[in-house]
C-alpha positions as CSV (number, residue, x, y, z in Angstrom):
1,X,0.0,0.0,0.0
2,X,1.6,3.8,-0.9
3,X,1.6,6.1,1.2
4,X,-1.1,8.5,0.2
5,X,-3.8,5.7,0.1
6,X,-2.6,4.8,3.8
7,X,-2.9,8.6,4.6
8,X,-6.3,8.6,3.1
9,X,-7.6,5.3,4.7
10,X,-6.6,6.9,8.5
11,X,-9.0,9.7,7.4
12,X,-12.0,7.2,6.3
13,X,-11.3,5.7,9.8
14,X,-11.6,9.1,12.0
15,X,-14.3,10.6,9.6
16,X,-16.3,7.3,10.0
17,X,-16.6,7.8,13.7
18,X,-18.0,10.8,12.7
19,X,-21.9,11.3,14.5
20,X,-22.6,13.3,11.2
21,X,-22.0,13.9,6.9
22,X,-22.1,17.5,8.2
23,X,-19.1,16.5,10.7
24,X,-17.1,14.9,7.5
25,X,-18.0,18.5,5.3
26,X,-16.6,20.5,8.0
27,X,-13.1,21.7,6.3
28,X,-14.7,22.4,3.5
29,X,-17.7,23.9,4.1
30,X,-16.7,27.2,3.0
31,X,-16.2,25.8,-1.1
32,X,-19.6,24.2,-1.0
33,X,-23.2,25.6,-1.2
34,X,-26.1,24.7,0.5
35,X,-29.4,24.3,-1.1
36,X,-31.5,25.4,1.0
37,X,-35.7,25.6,-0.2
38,X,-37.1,24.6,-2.7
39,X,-37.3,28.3,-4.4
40,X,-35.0,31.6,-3.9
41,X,-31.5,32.0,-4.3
42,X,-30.6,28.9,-3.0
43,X,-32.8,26.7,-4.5
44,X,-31.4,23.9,-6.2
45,X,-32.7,25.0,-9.2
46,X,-31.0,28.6,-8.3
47,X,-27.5,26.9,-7.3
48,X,-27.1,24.0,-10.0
49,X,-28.5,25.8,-13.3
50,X,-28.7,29.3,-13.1
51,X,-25.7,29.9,-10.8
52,X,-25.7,33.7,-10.1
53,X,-22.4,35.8,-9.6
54,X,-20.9,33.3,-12.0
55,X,-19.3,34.8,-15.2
56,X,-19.5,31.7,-16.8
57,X,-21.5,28.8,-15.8
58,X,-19.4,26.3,-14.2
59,X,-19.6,22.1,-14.1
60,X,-21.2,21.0,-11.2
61,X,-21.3,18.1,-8.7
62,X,-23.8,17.5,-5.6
63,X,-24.0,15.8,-2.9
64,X,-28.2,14.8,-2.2
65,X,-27.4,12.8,1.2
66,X,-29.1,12.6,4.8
67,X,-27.5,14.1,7.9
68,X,-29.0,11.8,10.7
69,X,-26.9,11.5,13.7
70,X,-26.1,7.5,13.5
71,X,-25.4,7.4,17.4
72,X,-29.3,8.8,17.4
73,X,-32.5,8.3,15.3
74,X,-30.9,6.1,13.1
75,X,-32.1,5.8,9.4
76,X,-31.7,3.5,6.6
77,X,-29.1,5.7,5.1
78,X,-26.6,6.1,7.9
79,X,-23.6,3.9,6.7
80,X,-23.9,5.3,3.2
81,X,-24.0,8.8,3.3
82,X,-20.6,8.9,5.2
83,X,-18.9,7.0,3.1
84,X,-20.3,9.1,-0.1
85,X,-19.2,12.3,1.8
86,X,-16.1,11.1,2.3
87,X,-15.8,11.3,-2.0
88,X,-17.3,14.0,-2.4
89,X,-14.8,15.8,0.0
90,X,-12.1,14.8,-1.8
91,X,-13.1,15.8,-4.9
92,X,-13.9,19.4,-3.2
93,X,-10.2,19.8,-2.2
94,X,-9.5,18.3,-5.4
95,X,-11.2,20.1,-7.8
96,X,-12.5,23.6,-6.1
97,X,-12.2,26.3,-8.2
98,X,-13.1,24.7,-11.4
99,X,-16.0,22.8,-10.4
100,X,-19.2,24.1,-8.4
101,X,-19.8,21.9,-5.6
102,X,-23.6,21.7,-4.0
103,X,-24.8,20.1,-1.1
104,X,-28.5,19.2,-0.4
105,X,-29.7,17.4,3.1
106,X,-32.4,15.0,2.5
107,X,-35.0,17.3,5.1
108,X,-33.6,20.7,4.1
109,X,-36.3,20.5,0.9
110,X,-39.7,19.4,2.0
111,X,-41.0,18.8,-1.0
112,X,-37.9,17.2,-2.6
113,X,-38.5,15.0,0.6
114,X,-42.3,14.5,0.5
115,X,-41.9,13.8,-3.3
116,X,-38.8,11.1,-2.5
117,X,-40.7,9.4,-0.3
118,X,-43.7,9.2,-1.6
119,X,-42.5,8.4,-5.0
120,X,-44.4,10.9,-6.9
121,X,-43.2,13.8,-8.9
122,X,-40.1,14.8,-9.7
123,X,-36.8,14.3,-7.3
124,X,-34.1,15.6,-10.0
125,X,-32.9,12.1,-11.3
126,X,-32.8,10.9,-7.5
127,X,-34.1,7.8,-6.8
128,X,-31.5,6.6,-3.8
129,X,-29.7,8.4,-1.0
130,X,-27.0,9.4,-0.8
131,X,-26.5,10.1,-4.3
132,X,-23.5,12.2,-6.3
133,X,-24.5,13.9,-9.7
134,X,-22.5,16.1,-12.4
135,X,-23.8,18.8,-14.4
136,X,-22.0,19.9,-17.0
137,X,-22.6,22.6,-19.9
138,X,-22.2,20.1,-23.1
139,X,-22.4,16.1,-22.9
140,X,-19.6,15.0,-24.3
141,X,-21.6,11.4,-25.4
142,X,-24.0,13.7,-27.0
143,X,-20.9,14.8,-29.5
144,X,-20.8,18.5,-27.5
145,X,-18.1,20.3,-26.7
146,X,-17.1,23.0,-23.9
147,X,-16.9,25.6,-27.3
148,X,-20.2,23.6,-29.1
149,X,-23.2,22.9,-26.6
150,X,-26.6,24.5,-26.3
151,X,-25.3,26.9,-23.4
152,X,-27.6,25.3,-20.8
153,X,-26.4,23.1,-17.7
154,X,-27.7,19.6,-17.8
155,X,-27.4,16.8,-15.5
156,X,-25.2,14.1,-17.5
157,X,-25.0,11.2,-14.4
158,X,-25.3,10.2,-11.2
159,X,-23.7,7.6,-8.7
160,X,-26.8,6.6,-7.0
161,X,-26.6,5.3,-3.5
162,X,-22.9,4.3,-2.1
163,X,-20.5,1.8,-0.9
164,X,-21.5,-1.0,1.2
165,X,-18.5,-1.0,3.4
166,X,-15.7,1.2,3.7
167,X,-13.2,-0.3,1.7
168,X,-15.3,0.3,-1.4
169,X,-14.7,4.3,-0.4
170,X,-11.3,4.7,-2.2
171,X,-11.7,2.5,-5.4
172,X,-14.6,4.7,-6.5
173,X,-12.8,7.9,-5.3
174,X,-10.0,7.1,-7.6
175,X,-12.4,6.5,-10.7
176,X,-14.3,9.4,-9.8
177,X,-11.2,11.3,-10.2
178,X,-9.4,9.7,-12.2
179,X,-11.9,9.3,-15.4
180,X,-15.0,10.2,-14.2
181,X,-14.7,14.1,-13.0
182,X,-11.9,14.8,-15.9
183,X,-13.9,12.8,-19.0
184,X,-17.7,13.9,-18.2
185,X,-17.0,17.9,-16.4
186,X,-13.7,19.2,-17.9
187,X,-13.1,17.6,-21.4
188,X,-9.7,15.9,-20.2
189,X,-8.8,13.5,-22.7
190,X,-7.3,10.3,-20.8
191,X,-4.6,9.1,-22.8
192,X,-4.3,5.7,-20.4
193,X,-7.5,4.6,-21.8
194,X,-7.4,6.4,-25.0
195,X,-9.7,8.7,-24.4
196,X,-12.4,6.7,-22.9
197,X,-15.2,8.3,-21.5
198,X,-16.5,6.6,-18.0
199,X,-19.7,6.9,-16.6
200,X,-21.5,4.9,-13.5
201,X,-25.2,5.3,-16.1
202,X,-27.3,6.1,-13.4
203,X,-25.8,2.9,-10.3
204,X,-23.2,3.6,-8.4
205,X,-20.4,0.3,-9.2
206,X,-21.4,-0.8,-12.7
207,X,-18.8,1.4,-14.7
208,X,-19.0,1.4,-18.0
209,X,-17.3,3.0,-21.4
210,X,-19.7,4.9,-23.3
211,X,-17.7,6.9,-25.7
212,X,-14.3,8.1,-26.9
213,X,-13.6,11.9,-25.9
214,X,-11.2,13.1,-28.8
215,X,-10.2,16.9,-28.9
């Protein structure tokens, strides 16, 4: 094992003993935005498409996770969203800057909430919690570029749900960073895999190659 994936194990370990995901945010809770409502300025809608004080829209990731206190109520997503926190964490200290990073707590939109649980309406592509999804200006399977797209931010896929135990947290980190963030939200060819563009397709382990990014 290298030392940096050592390193980054003994964090999973402290931020697993966690109580909360909002614990695990902490250091970084100044380069993420919280939806907050489901109208205003920081709607989800507000934060993830129209993106004020932007000059130019930016790609976007968020986190749609639940923040129970797993020493307390309990709730079916309380091993999860840690470990999908932890990711998207990483990728925040990772990739600030150039990518918008949202947050959105499962209670924090009522009717994002009534409408998850009750399966009715729309929930934004959500169907599991935690879940990580990328918005990006073009869609690079759709044959758009960052210079030739219809200008308008669309959600091109989402990791839905998250790893069953921790040691599934830093295999998917690495492909998240590795292929998934660079291919799908930057237009990074990757010359290791000749340009192959990775997406999960809407699960959260079955990775698969869905086109060839070529500048």
């Amino acid at each position: 094992m290298d030392e940096a994936k050592a390193e980054f194990l003994k964090g999973v370990e402290i931020d697993m003993a966690k109580k909360t995901v909002d614990e695990i945010l902490a250091p970084v809770a100044k380069d993420i935005l919280r939806v907050s409502g489901s109208s205003g300025k920081n709607s989800y809608q507000t934060l993830v498409y129209k993106q004020p004080g932007e000059k130019e829209k930016k790609p976007v990731v968020v986190l749609f996770y639940d923040n129970t206190d797993r020493q307390g109520r309990g709730a079916p997503f309380s091993e999860y969203c840690p470990r999908a926190a932890i990711i998207f964490e990483a990728l925040v200290r990772e990739y600030k800057g150039t990518v918008r990073f949202v947050v959105m707590e499962f209670d924090s939109n009522p009717e994002f909430r009534q409408r998850f649980l009750s399966g009715r309406g729309d929930t934004f592509g959500i169907t599991r919690i935690p879940s990580l999804a990328i918005y990006s200006l073009f869609d690079v399977v759709k044959g758009e570029t960052p210079q030739k797209n219809d200008g308008k931010i669309k959600q091109v896929d989402i990791m839905r749900g998250g790893p069953v135990d921790d040691s599934g947290i830093f295999p998917n980190l690495r492909d998240a960073r590795w292929y998934w963030i660079p291919c799908n939200l930057l237009f990074d060819v990757n010359i290791e895999r000749n340009g192959s563009v990775y997406r999960l397709n809407n699960t959260w382990r079955e990775w698969s190659i869905v086109g060839q990014l070529k500048k």
